[in-house]
C-alpha positions in Angstrom: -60.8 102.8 21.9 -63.0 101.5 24.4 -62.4 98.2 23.8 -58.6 98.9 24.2 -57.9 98.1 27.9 -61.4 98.8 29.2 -60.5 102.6 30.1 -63.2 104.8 31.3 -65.8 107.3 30.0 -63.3 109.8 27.7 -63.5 113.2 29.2 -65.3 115.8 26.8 -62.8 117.9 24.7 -65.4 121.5 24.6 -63.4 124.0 26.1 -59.5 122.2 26.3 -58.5 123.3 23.1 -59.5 127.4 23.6 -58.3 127.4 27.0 -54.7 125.5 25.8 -54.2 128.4 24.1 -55.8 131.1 26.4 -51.8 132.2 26.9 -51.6 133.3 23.3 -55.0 135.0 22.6 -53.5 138.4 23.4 -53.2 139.4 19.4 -57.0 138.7 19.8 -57.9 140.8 22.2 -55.0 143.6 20.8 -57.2 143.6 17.5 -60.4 144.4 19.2 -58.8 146.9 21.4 -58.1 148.8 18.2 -61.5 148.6 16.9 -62.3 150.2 19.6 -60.0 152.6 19.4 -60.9 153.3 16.1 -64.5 154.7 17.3 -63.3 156.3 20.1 -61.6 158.2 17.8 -64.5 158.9 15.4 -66.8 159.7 18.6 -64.8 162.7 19.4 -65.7 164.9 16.5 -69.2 162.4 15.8 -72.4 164.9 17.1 -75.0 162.6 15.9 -77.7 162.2 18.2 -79.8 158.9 18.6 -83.5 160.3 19.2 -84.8 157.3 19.0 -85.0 156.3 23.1 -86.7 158.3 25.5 -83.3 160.9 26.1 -81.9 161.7 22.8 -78.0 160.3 23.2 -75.0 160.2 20.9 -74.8 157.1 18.2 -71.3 156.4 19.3 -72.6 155.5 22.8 -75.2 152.7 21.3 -72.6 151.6 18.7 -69.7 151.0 21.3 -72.3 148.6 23.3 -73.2 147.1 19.9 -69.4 146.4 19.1 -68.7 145.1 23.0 -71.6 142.5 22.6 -70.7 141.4 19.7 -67.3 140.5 20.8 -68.5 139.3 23.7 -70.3 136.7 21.6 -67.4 136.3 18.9 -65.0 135.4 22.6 -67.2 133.4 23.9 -67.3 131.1 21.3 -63.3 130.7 21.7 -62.9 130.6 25.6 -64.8 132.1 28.3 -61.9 131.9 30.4 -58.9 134.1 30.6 -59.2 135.5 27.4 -62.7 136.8 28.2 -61.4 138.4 31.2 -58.7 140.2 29.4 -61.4 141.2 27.3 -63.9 142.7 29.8 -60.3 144.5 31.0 -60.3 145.9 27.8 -64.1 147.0 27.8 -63.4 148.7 31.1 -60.4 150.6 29.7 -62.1 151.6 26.4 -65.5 152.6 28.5 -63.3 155.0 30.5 -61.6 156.3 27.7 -65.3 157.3 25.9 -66.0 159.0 29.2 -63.3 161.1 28.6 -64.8 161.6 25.1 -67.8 162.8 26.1 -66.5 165.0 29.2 -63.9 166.5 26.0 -67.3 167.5 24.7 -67.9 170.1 27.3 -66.8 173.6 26.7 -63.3 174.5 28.0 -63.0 176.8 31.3 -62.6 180.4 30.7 -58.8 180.5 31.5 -57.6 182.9 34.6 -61.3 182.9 36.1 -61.7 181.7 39.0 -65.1 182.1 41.4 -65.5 181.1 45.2 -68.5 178.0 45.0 -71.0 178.7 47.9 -72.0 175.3 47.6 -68.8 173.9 48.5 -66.5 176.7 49.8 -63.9 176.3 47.7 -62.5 178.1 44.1 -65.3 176.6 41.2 -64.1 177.2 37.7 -66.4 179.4 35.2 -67.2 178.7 31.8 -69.5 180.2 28.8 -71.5 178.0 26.8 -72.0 179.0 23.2 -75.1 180.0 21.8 -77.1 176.7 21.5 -74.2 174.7 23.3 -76.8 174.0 26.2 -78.1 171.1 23.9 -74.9 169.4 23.1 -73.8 169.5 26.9 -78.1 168.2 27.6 -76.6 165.3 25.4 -73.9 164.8 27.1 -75.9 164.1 30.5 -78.3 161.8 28.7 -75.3 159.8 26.9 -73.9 159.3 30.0 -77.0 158.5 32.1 -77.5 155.8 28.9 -73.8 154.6 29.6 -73.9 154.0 33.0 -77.1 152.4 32.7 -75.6 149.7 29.8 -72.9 149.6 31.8 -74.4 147.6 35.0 -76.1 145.4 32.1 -72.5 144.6 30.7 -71.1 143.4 34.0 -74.6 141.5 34.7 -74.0 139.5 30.7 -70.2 139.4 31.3 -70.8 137.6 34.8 -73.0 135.4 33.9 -70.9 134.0 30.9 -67.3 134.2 32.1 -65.9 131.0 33.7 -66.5 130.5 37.8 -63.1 131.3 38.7 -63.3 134.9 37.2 -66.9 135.9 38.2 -66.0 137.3 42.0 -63.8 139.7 39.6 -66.0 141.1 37.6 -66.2 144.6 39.0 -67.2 148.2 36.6 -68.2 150.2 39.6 -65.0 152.5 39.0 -66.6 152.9 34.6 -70.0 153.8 35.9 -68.5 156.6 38.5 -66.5 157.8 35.6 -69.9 158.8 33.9 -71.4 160.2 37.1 -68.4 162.3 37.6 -69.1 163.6 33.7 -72.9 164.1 34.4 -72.1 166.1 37.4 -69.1 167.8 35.6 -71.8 168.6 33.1 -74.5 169.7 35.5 -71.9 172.1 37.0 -71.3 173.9 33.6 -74.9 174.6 32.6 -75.2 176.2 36.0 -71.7 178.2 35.5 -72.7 179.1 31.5 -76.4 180.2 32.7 -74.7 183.0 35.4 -72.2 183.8 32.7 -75.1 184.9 30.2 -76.7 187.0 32.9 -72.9 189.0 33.6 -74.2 191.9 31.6 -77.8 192.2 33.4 -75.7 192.2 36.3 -73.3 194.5 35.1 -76.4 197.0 34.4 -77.2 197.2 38.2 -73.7 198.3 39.3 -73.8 201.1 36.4 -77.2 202.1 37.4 -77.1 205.2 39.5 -79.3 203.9 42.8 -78.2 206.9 45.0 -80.0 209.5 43.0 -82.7 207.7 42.3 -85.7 209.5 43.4 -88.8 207.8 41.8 -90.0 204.2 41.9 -91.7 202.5 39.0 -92.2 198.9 37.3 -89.3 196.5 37.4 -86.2 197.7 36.0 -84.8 196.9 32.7 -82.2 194.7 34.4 -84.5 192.2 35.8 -86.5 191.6 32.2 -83.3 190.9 30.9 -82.9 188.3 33.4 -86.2 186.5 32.2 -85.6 186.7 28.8 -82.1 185.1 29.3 -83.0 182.0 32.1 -86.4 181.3 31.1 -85.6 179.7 27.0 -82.3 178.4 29.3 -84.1 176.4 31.9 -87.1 175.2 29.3 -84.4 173.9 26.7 -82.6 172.1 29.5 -86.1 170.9 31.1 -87.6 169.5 27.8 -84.0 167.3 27.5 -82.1 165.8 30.6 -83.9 163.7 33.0 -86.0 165.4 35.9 -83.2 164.3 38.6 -80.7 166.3 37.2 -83.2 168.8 36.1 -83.8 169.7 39.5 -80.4 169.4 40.3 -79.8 172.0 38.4 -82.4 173.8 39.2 -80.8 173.7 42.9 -77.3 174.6 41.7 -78.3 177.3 40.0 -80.7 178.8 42.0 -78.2 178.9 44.8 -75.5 180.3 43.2 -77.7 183.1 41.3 -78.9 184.0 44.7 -75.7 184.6 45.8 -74.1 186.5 42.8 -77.3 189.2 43.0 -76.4 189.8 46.6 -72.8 190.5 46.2 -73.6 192.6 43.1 -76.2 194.3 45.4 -73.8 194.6 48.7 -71.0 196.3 46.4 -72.9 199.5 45.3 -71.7 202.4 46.5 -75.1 203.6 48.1 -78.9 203.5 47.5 -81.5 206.0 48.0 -85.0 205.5 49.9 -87.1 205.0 46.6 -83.7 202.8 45.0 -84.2 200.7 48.2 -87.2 200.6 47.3 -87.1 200.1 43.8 -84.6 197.3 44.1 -86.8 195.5 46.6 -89.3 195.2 43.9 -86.8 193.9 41.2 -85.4 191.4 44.2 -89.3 190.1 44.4 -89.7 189.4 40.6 -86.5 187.8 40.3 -87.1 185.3 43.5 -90.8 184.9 41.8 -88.6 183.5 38.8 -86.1 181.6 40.7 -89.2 179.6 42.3 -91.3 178.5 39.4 -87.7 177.3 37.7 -88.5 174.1 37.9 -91.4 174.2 36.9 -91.4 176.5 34.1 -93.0 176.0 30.7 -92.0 176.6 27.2 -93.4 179.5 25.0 -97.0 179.1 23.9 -97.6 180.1 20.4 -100.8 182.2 19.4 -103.5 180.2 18.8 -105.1 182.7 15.8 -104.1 182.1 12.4 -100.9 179.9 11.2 -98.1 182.4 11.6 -98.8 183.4 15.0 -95.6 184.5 16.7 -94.5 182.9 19.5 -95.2 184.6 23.4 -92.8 184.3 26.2 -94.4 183.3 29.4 -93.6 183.9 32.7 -96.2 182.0 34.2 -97.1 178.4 35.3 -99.8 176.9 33.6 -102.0 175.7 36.4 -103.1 172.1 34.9 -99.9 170.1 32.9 -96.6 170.4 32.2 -93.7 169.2 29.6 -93.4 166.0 31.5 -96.6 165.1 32.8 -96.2 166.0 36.4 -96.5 168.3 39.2 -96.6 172.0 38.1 -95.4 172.9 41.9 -92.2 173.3 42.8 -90.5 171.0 45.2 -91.1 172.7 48.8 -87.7 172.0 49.8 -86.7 174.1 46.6 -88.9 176.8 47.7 -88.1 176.6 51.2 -83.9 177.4 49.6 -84.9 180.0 47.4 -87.2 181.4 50.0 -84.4 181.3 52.6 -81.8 182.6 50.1 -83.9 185.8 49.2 -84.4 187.0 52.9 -81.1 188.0 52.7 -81.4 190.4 50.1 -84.3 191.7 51.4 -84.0 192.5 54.9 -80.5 193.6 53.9 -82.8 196.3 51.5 -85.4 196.9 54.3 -82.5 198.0 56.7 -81.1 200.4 53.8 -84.4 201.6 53.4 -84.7 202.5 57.0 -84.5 206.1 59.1 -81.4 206.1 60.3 -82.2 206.9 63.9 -84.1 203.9 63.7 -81.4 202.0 62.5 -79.6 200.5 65.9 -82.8 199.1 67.1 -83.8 197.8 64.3 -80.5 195.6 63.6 -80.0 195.1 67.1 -84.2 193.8 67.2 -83.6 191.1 64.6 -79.9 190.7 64.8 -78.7 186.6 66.8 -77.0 187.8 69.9 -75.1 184.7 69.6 -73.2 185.4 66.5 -69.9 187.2 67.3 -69.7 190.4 67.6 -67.1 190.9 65.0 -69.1 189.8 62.1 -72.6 191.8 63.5 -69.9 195.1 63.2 -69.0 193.8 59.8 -72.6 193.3 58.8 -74.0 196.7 60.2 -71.0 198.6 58.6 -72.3 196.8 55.2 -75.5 198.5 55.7 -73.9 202.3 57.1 -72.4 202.3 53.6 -75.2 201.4 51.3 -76.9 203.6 53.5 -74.7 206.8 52.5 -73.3 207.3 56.1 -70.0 209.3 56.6 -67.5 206.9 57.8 -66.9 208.9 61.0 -70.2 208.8 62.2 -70.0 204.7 61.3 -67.8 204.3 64.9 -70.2 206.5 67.1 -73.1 204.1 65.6 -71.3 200.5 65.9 -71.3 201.6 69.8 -74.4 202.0 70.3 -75.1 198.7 68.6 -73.0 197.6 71.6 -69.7 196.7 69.9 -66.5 197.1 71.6 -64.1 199.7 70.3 -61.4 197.4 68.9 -64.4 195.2 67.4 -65.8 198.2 65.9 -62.7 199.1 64.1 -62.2 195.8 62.9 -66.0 195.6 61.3 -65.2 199.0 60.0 -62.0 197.9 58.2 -64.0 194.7 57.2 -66.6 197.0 55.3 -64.3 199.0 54.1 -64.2 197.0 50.7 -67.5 196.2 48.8 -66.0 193.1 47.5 -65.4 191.5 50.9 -68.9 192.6 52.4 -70.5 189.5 52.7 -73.4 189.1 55.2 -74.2 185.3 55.4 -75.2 183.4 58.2 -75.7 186.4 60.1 -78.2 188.3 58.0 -80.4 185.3 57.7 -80.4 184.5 61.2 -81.3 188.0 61.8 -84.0 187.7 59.0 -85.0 184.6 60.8 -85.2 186.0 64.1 -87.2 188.6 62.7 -90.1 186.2 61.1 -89.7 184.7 64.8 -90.7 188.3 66.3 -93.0 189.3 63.6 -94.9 185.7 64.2 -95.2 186.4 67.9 -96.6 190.0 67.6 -98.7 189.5 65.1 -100.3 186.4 66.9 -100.5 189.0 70.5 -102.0 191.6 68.6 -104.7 188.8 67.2 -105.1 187.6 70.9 -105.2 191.3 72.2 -107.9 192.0 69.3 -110.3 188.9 70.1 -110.1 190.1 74.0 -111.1 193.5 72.9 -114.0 191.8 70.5 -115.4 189.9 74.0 -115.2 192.0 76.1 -117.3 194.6 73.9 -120.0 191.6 73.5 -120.1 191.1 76.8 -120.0 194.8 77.5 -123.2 194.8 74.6 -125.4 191.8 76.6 -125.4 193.5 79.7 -126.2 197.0 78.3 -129.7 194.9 76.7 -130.2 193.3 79.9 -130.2 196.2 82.2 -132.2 197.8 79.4 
């Protein structure tokens, strides 16, 4: 042919056939769009776990990446134009679809219950996990951690081997945020199943009868049943999602725990001096709990013979942990929980108090620059846990200094136990009291060392003149 008119180099044919028929490769692509249909469809009812990796993840996850690189390599041998980007469409499509796979995985809300989220202010849905359901939603989270790992790897391979003119278009940002949303989905339901398992413990405290309590002893039965129930929870979730979402949840729940006890709390009907008391001592053991959370250990079996049974601990051991790391929890985790408990407690402490100490100890610690509104809603809060008659409650919301129509209005707002809910206000005032107690306590140390010198002063000039 070259010697045929003296044309020039022939152009090389690699790539002209696939791409002349790029227009009719959509039977192609249709077939391996049902192939993958065919294990999304065996994922949903497929539990088996891949323990093989560091997390432990679902088979169907590793074998959908298997089949996509595969067929990456069977398209690329055709065309790595058009075709391959119909094909990396389809990818994104079916990767979205195993999301939803994965996120069908999850236990279904409990229907017709509805909770207000303190987290975000709005309605959160509940759910109940199953017995042993923890481990299949811990799955879940490491799947799609695994998932949205492989899936910024995919988009890397599928850049680098698609044609020029598709490369700027290669985008799965909108796949990967479908498996965060399912991780945090996920997240959200171990913290919701956890304070669904602890409904009865909390159930025990409204029954118990705190207003004729007259005697204070160990914890009560209530708060044991609130180890037992979060500390196998928390270790089981520990030992199998990764530590970010570990503390994550850790957070959550914490939060939303600390919350629930105080409503529960603020909605009894009235508590003695020694229930005040009493209660103040469960609230302690509980925040003890709520801080080592993320940092708690699994059981330790008896050392002595080969059938030892295995002992719950409460404790931190002081040296190593599941994962290797710190056995203190994260200071801005204690710093929450810390902050969340004041609450509770200096809402107990004022309970606890004489009543005609009452007024100036609220008005002491309470933020004068919180309205007066809520500071009636909050005092009237404590007049009825206290056991005050109502009409006395006016008489006393005046000499906290609230006007009469704001006095009504906090009296109508404490009315109800369900719609007591001292927030901001109490901690402010709990934080205005640490302010005061600080400042005290450092005049009386000032006072004291004055006092100290002046008696050894007062001492050298007795031995001189002697």
């Amino acid at each position: 042919n070259a010697g045929r008119g003296g044309g020039g180099p022939v152009p090389p044919l690699a790539g002209i056939a696939s791409t002349t028929f790029d227009d009719h490769m959509s039977p192609y692509v249709a077939l391996e769009e049902r192939s993958m249909d065919e294990q999304l469809h065996a994922a949903s009812s497929d539990e088996t776990v891949d323990t093989r990796g560091e997390r432990p993840v679902f088979v169907s996850s590793t074998n959908l990446f298997i089949y996509m690189k595969n067929s990456i390599t069977r398209c690329t041998a055709l065309t790595r134009e058009k075709t391959f980007f119909l094909m990396q469409k389809a990818f994104q499509k079916k990767l979205r679809g195993y999301a939803a796979v994965l996120e069908r995985k999850l236990p279904a809300p409990l229907s017709g219950q509805i909770v207000m989220s303190k987290m975000t202010s709005s309605n959160s849905t509940v759910y109940r996990i199953p017995a042993g359901e923890e481990v299949t939603i811990c799955h879940v989270i490491d799947t799609c951690e695994y998932c949205a790992d492989t899936v910024e790897a995919l988009e890397d391979l599928i850049r680098d081997k698609i044609g020029d003119k598709y490369k700027e278009k290669i985008d799965m940002g909108e796949e990967q945020g479908a498996f965060q949303d399912v991780t945090a989905k996920s997240i959200r339901v171990l913290v919701s199943g956890l304070e669904q398992r602890l409904d009865a413990p909390l159930r025990e405290i409204s029954r118990t009868g705190w207003a004729s309590l007259d005697t204070v002893g160990e914890e009560s039965s209530y708060v044991r049943a609130i180890h037992l129930t979060v500390h196998p929870f928390v270790v089981q979730v520990r030992e199998l999602i990764p530590s970010s979402y570990f503390r994550s949840f850790c957070d959550k729940f914490a939060l939303a725990f600390a919350s629930t006890y105080y409503r529960t709390l603020v909605g009894l009907k009235r508590i003695s001096e020694a229930g005040t008391q009493q209660l103040l001592l469960d609230v302690y053991s509980v925040k003890t709990l709520l801080l080592k959370l993320p940092v708690l250990e699994a059981e330790k079996k008896s050392s002595s013979g080969g059938g030892g049974t295995p002992r719950h601990h409460h404790h931190v051991n002081a040296n190593t942990n599941l994962s290797g790391g710190s056995t203190i929890a994260p200071a801005m985790y204690t710093r929450m929980v810390n902050k969340e408990f004041r609450k509770l407690e200096v809402m107990l402490k004022l309970v606890g108090s004489p009543q005609e100490m009452l007024v100036d100890m609220f008005r002491a610690q309470w933020d004068c620059s919180m309205d007066t509104a809520a500071m009636a809603r909050d005092f009237t809060a404590v007049l009825n846990l206290k056991g005050i008659p109502r009409l006395e409650h006016s008489t006393m919301l005046e000499a906290l200094g609230v006007e009469a129509s704001e006095a009504t209005a906090g009296a109508a707002g404490g009315a109800g136990a369900d719609s007591l809910t001292m927030t901001a206000h109490v901690q402010a005032l709990q934080e205005k009291g640490s302010d005061v107690a600080a400042k005290v306590n450092a005049d009386l140390n000032q006072m004291r060392q004055r006092v100290d010198d002046f008696r050894r002063a007062f001492r050298r000039r007795g031995a001189q003149i002697a």
